[in-house]
C-alpha positions in Angstrom: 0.0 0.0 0.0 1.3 3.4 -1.0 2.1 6.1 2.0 -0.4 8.6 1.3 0.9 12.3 2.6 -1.2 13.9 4.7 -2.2 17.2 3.3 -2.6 20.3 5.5 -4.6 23.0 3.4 -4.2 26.8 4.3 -7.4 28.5 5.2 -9.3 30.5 2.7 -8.1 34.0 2.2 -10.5 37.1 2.1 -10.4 37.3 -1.3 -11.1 33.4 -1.7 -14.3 33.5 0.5 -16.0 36.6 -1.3 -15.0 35.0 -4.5 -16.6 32.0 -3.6 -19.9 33.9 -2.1 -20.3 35.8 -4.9 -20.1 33.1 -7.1 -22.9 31.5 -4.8 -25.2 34.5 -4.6 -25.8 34.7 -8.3 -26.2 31.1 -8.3 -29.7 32.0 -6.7 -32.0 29.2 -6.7 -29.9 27.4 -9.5 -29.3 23.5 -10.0 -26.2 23.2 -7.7 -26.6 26.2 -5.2 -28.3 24.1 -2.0 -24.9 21.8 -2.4 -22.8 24.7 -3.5 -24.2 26.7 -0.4 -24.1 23.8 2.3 -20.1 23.4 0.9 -19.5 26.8 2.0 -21.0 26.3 4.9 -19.1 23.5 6.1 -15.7 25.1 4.9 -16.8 27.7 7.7 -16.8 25.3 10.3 -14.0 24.3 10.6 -13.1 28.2 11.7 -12.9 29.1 15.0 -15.3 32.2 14.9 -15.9 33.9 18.7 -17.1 37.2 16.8 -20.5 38.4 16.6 -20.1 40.4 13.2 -18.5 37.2 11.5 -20.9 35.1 12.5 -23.7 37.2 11.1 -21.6 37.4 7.9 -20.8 34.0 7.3 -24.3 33.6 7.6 -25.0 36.1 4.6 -22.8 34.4 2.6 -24.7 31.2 2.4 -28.2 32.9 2.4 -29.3 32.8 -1.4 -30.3 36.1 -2.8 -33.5 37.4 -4.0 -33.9 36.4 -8.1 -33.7 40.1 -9.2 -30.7 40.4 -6.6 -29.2 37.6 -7.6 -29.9 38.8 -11.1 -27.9 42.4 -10.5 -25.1 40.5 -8.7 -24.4 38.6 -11.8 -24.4 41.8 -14.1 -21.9 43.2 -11.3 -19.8 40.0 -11.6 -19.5 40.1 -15.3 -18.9 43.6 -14.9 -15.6 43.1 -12.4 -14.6 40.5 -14.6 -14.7 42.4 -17.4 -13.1 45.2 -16.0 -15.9 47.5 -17.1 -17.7 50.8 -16.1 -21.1 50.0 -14.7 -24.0 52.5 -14.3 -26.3 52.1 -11.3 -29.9 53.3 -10.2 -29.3 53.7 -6.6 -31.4 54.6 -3.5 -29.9 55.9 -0.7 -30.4 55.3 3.2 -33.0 57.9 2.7 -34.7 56.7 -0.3 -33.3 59.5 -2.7 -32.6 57.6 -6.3 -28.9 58.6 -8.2 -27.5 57.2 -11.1 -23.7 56.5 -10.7 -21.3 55.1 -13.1 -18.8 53.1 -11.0 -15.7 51.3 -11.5 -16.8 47.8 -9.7 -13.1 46.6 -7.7 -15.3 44.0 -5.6 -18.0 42.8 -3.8 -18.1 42.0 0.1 -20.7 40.7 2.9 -20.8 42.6 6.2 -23.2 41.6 8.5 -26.7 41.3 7.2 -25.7 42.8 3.5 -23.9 42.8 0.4 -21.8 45.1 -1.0 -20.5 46.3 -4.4 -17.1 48.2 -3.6 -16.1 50.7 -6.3 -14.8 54.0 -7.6 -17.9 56.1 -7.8 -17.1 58.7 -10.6 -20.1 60.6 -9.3 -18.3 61.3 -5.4 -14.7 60.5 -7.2 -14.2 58.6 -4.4 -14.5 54.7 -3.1 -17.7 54.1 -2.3 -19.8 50.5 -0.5 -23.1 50.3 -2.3 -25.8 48.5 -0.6 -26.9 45.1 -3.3 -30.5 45.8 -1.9 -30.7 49.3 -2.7 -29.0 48.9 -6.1 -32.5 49.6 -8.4 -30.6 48.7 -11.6 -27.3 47.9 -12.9 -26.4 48.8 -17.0 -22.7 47.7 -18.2 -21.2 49.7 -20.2 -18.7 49.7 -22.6 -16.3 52.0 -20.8 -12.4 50.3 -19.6 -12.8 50.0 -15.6 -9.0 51.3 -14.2 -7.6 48.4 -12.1 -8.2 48.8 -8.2 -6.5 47.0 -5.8 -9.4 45.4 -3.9 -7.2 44.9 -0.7 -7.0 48.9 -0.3 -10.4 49.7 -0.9 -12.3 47.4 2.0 -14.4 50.0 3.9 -15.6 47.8 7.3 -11.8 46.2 7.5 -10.1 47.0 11.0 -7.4 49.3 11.0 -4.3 49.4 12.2 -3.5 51.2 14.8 -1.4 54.1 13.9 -3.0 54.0 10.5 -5.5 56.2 8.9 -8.6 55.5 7.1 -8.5 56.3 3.6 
């Protein structure tokens, strides 16, 4: 019998898990998403999670999505991929509708929501927008510049010493 080596696998980084979860989201109520989803869900337990906010996102992560959610999310996938200008119809906190062309750098789960992280030519600024308040997403065929997802994460911790952006 051969020796088999016993394989150690390095957790999931950051940018793993949200690839992974946004892959899942737009799944929606597909074929494979219940399996897709409970996979997900079981590479999370083997973390050792004592926070509150993690939980809650871990949860959103395997939570499908709305169908016209779901449908956006794709559109803002393709659009990442792509590396291409979008234009949103967004509502604000307050209700108030805008319509932002944004250079998509990622997508992210905090908490209870999703988020599309981008370069909002509108604020010229890096901007979280809310997947439940986007009203409509329109590609466009405009070059996205390349973002460095890593710099641009608005609910990471910082470090101390360090200033938010």
């Amino acid at each position: 019998m051969a020796n088999v080596a016993k394989h150690t696998a390095a957790p999931l980084t950051t940018a793993e898990i949200a690839a992974l979860a946004l892959s899942l989201a737009h799944l929606g109520a597909g074929p494979q998403s219940v399996t897709a989803r409970r996979g997900l869900r079981h590479a999370f337990e083997h973390l050792d999670i004592h926070d509150d906010v993690i939980a809650a996102t871990l949860a959103t992560l395997t939570t499908p999505l709305d169908f016209d959610v779901a449908r956006r999310a794709r559109a803002i996938a393709n659009a990442i991929t792509a590396r291409q200008v979008i234009r949103l119809r967004y509502l604000d906190a307050g209700g108030r509708v805008s319509v932002r062309d944004v250079e998509p750098v990622t997508c992210l789960v905090h908490r209870d929501h999703w988020y599309l992280v981008g370069w909002c030519k509108l604020r010229r600024s890096i901007r979280a927008f809310r997947f439940d308040r986007i009203d409509a997403v329109e590609p466009t065929d405009i070059p996205a510049r390349p973002h460095l997802a890593d710099r641009f994460l608005p609910f990471q911790r910082r470090k101390a010493g360090r200033k938010a952006a």
